[in-house]
Each structure stands twice: as structure tokens, then as C-alpha cells.
ZAMARGU-4260 file (C-alpha; in steps of 0.2 Angstrom, whole numbers, plus 5000, padded with zeros to 4 digits):
<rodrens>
0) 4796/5006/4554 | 4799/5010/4534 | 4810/5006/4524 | 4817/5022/4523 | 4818/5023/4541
5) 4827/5008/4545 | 4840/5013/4530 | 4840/5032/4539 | 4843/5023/4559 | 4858/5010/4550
10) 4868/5025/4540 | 4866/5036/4558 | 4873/5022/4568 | 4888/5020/4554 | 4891/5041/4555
15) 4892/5040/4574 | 4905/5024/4572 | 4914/5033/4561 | 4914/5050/4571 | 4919/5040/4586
20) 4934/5031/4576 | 4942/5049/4573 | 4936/5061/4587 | 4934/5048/4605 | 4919/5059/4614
25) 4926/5061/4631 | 4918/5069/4646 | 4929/5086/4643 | 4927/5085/4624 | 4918/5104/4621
30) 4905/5098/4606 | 4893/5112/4597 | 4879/5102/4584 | 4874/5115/4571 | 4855/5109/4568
35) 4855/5098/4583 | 4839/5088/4586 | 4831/5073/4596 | 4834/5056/4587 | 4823/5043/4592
40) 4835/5030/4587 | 4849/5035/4600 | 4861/5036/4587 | 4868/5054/4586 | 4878/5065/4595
45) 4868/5072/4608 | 4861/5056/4613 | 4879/5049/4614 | 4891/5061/4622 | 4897/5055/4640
50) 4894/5075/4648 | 4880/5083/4639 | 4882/5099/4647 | 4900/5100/4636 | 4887/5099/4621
55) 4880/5115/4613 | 4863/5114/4603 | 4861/5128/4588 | 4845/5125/4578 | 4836/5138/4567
60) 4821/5132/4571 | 4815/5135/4590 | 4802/5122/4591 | 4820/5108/4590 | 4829/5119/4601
65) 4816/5116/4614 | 4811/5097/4612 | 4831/5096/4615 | 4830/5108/4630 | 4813/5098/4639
70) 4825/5082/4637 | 4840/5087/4639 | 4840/5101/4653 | 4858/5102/4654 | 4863/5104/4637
75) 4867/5123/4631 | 4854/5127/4617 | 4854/5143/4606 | 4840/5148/4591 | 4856/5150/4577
80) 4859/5153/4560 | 4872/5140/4553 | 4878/5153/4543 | 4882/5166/4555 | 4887/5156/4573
85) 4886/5166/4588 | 4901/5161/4596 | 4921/5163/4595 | 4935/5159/4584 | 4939/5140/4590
90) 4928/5141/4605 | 4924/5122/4602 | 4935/5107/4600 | 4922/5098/4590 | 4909/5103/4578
95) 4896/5092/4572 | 4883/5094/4559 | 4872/5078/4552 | 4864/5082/4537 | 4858/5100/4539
100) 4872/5111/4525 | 4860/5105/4511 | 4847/5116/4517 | 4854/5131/4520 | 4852/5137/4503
105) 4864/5142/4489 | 4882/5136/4486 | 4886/5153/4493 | 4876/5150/4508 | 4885/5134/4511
110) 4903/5139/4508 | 4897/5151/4522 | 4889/5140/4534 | 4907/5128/4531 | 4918/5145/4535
115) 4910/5147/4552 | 4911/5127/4555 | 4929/5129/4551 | 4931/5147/4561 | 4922/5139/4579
120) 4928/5123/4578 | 4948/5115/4580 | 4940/5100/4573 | 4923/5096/4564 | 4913/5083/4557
125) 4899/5089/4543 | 4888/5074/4535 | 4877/5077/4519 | 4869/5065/4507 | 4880/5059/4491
130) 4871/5070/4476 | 4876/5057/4464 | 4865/5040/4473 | 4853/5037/4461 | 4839/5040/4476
135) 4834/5055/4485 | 4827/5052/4503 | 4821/5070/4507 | 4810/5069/4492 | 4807/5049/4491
140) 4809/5051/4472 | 4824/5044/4461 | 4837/5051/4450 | 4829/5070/4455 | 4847/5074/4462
145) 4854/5070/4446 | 4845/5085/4440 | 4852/5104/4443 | 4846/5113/4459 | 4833/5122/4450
150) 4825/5109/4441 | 4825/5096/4455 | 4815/5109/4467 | 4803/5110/4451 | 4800/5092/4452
155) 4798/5092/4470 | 4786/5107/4470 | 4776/5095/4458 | 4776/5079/4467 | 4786/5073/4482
160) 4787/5065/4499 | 4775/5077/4514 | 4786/5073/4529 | 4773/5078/4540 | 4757/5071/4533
165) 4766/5054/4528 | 4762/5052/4510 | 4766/5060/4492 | 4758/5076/4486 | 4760/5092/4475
170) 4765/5106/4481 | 4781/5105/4492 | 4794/5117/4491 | 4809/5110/4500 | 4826/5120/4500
175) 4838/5107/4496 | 4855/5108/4487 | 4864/5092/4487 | 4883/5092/4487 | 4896/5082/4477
180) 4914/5075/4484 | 4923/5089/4474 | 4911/5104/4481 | 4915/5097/4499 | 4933/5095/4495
185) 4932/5115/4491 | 4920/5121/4504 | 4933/5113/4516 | 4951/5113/4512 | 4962/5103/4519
190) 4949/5092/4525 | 4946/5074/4521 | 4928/5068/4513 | 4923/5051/4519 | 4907/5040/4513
195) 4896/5030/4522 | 4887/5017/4511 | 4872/5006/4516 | 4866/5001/4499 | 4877/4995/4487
200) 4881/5014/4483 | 4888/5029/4497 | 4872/5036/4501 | 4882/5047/4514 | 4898/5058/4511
205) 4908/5064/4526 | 4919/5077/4530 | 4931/5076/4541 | 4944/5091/4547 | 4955/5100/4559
210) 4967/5097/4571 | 4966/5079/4574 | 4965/5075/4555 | 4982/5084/4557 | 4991/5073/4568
215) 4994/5085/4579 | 4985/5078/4593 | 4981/5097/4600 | 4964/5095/4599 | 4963/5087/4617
220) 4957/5100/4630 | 4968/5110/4639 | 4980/5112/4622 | 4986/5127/4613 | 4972/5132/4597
225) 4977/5134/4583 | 4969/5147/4571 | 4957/5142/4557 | 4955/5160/4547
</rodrens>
């Protein structure tokens, strides 16, 4: 196992930890995970909840949707847009999402993808690598997220990290945007942004809203919802 990979399983396991700190997964915890997929390392939600068939899979991509559905039969899975869920106000108690906002596009197509996080979940936990770590592990290059969006897709295009043939090469065009603490702060309000570090630096941040950050403790089944619009 690389480097990178060992440093990728370690930050998982610490996300989970810290998602488990703040929202216990019970059996009757209603969960959707917005770009759901199978983690080899057992340390994501899918892998972990106690009653998978509570857990909704939404993936753009079919060909994630079904490895989930060959392995996990009784999960709920669903070909989705992030930025446009197909489901109702507050129909979930929980909604995750593990690194998957920084590829959905433009600052406006991730203030979208955050509203429908916030309109189908009572409570949600969104991670997203730390733009300002001096390393970026899509690309494998570093200070490139230092850069503006533009010019780090430039570099990329020129010379980055093929995750599919295992080795650096020209070419790539990756849609990534990487978000700062402040950007979260604004995409979610009223939410608090967490960091998960492995390094010596947060590679990770965290956001972490809803009910339960409220203190109202009505995020449990079976209690009144309250509205996110």
C-alpha cells in the first residue's frame, strides 16, 4: 500500500470517529450518502452503519451505484445529482458526504449541492480536503491548491496523478475546486467546520450541522422535524 493510501485509510478511520462522536449510528438512524461508494478499508459509512437498509446510496456515476448494490443488496441506491436530490424536505435524519462537494463544479454548484444537503437532511456531515495544505492528493502535486481554480486545472491538465493507470501524465482534466474554512462557514450557516489532521497540518475540514449541533436532541427518530428552507 502507498503512502498516499495509508495517509487516505488513517484520515477515513479519524472522519468516521469523529462522525460517530457527534451523530451515534443506530439501527433506526435514516442515513443518505451523497456520492456513496465501496471502501476497501471498512472505514465509511456504508460499511459501518448497524442497519444498512436505513442507508440510501446517491452516486452520479452508475457504475459506484452498482458495485454498492452487487455488495450491499439491501441498501437503497439511486443514479443522483448532488445538486439536485430526489427526495423530500427532511426525509433523512442524517446526511453524509466524504469528499465529493469539491467535484461538483463551481462555487455556485456547490452552494447548491450544500442547500439540498441542508433541505433533506435534519442533520449532516459534509468532509472536503483543507485548500490551504500545502499538498494536493487528487493531483499528487504540491502547493497547486494554493493556485486559483483556474490555474490549478491548467497545471493538472499539464502534468498530474492518472488514478486509473497509477502513474503521472499530461493530459488530465479533473473538476476540482477545493474549499476554504470561511467558504464552508458560508455555504453552511449555522454549522460548525471541523478539521481532521494526519500530518502536522489539517488535511481534512468538516462540517458538521443540524439538529443535534443544536442541542435540541430532535434528531432521534420518531421526533418532530424541523425545517431547513
Amino acid at each position: 500500500m502507498s503512502i498516499f493510501n495509508t495517509l487516505s485509510q488513517i484520515s477515513r478511520r479519524r472522519k468516521l470517529e469523529l462522525l460517530c462522536s457527534v451523530f451515534p449510528l443506530s439501527p433506526h438512524i435514516r442515513v443518505l450518502d451523497v456520492g456513496g461508494e465501496l471502501d476497501a478499508g471498512k472505514a465509511l459509512l456504508i460499511e459501518n452503519h448497524p442497519d444498512r437498509s436505513m442507508v440510501t446510496v446517491v452516486n452520479l456515476r452508475e457504475q459506484h451505484v452498482e458495485r454498492v448494490r452487487s455488495r450491499y443488496p439491501e441498501v437503497r441506491t439511486q443514479v443522483a445529482d448532488a445538486r439536485k436530490l430526489p427526495f423530500s424536505d427532511n426525509e433523512f435524519d442524517l446526511v453524509f458526504s466524504n469528499a465529493v462537494i469539491e467535484h461538483v463544479g463551481s462555487l455556485n454548484d456547490q452552494q447548491q449541492m450544500a442547500s439540498e444537503v441542508m433541505r433533506v437532511g435534519r442533520n449532516w456531515f459534509v468532509t472536503t480536503p483543507n485548500r490551504w495544505f500545502p499538498f494536493e492528493f487528487h493531483l499528487r502535486l504540491p502547493m497547486v491548491s494554493w493556485l486559483p481554480a483556474p490555474m490549478m486545472l491548467r497545471v493538472a491538465n499539464m502534468w498530474s496523478y492518472d488514478h486509473v493507470q497509477r502513474r503521472y501524465r499530461s493530459g488530465i482534466r479533473q473538476q476540482i475546486r477545493l474549499l476554504t474554512r470561511s467558504e464552508l462557514e458560508k455555504m453552511f450557516p449555522g454549522s460548525r467546520v471541523d478539521s481532521v489532521r494526519v500530518t502536522i497540518w489539517p488535511e481534512t475540514l468538516v462540517v458538521v450541522g443540524g439538529e443535534a449541533l443544536e442541542g435540541q436532541g430532535a434528531w432521534l427518530p420518531g421526533a418532530p422535524r424541523a425545517s431547513h428552507s
